[in-house]
C-alpha positions as CSV (number, residue, x, y, z in Angstrom):
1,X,118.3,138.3,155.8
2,X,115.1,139.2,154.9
3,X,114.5,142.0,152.0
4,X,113.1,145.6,152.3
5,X,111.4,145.1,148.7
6,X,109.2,143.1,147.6
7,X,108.6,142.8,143.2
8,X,104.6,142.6,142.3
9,X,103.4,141.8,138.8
10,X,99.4,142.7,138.7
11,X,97.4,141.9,135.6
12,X,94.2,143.6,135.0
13,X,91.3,142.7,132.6
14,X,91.4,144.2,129.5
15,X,89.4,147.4,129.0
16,X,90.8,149.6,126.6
17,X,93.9,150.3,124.5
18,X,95.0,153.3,126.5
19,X,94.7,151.3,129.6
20,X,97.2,149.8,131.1
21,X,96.6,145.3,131.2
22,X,100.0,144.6,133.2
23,X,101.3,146.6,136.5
24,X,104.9,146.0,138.1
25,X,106.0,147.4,141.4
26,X,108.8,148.0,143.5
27,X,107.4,148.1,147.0
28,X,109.0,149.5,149.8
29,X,108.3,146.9,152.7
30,X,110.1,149.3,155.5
31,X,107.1,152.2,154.3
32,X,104.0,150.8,154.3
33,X,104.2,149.4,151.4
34,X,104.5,152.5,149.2
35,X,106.0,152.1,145.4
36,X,109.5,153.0,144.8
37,X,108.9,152.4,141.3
38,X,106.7,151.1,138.5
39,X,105.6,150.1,135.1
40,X,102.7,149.7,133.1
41,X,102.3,147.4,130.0
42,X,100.0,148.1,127.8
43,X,97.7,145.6,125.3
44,X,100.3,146.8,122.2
45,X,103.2,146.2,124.9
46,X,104.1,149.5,125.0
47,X,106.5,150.3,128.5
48,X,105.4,153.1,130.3
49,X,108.2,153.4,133.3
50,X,107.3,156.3,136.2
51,X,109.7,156.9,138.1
52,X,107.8,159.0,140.9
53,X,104.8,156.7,140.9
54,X,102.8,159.4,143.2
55,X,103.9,162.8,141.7
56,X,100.3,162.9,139.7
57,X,97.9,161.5,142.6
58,X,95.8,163.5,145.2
59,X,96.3,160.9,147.9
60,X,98.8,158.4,148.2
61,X,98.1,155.0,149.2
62,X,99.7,152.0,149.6
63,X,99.8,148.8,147.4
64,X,98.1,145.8,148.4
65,X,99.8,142.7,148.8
66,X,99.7,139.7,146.2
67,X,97.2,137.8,149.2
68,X,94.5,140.6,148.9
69,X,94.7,141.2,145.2
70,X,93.7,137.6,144.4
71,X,91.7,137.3,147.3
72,X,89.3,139.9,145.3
73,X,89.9,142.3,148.1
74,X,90.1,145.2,145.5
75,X,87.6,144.0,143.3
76,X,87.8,141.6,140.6
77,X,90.2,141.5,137.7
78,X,93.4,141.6,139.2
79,X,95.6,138.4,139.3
80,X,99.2,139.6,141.1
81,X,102.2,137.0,141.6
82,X,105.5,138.2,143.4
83,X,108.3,138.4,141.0
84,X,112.1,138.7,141.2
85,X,114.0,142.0,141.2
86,X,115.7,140.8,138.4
87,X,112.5,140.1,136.2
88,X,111.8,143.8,137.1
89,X,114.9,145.4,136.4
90,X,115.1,143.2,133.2
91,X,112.0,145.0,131.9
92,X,113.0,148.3,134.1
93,X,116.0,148.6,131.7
94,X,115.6,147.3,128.7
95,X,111.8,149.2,128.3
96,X,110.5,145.5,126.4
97,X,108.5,143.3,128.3
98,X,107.5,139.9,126.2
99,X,106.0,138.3,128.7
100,X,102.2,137.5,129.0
101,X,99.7,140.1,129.0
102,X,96.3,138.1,130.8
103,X,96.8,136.0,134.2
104,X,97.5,132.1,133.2
């Protein structure tokens, strides 16, 4: 059975400490690709967890998929891998994310 979601973790270049460095999403497969939920890691590895990832935007717009990100569709300075739902909720829950902060 094949799932509805699909887990992203983005990593962006480094440009300032009150920019975000990692990105996770939740997307929603079933509506074009829209995030359910997300995170942002920032370069002290502080959590930041929206809940409503659009209720601040003017225009809502899909994520990309993994293939497009690294295929420097967006621009350069992205690096995304799919992850599992448990590595999100992991991170989702417990607000502490010790992973890597730059694409290896």
């Amino acid at each position: 059975m094949e799932s509805s979601t699909e887990y992203i973790r983005l990593f962006m270049e480094y440009e300032s400490d009150d920019m975000p460095v990692v990105y996770f999403y939740e997307v929603d497969l079933k509506d074009d690709r829209l995030a359910l939920r997300e995170m942002e890691i920032f370069a002290d590895r502080t959590v930041k967890i929206e809940k409503d990832p659009y209720c601040d935007v003017i225009e809502v717009c899909p994520i990309p998929t993994v293939d497009e990100l690294n295929a420097k569709v967006w621009g350069d300075g992205f690096h995304a891998a799919v992850i599992s739902k448990e590595e999100f909720d992991e991170i989702w829950n417990t607000r502490i994310y010790s992973g890597s902060l730059v694409a290896v």
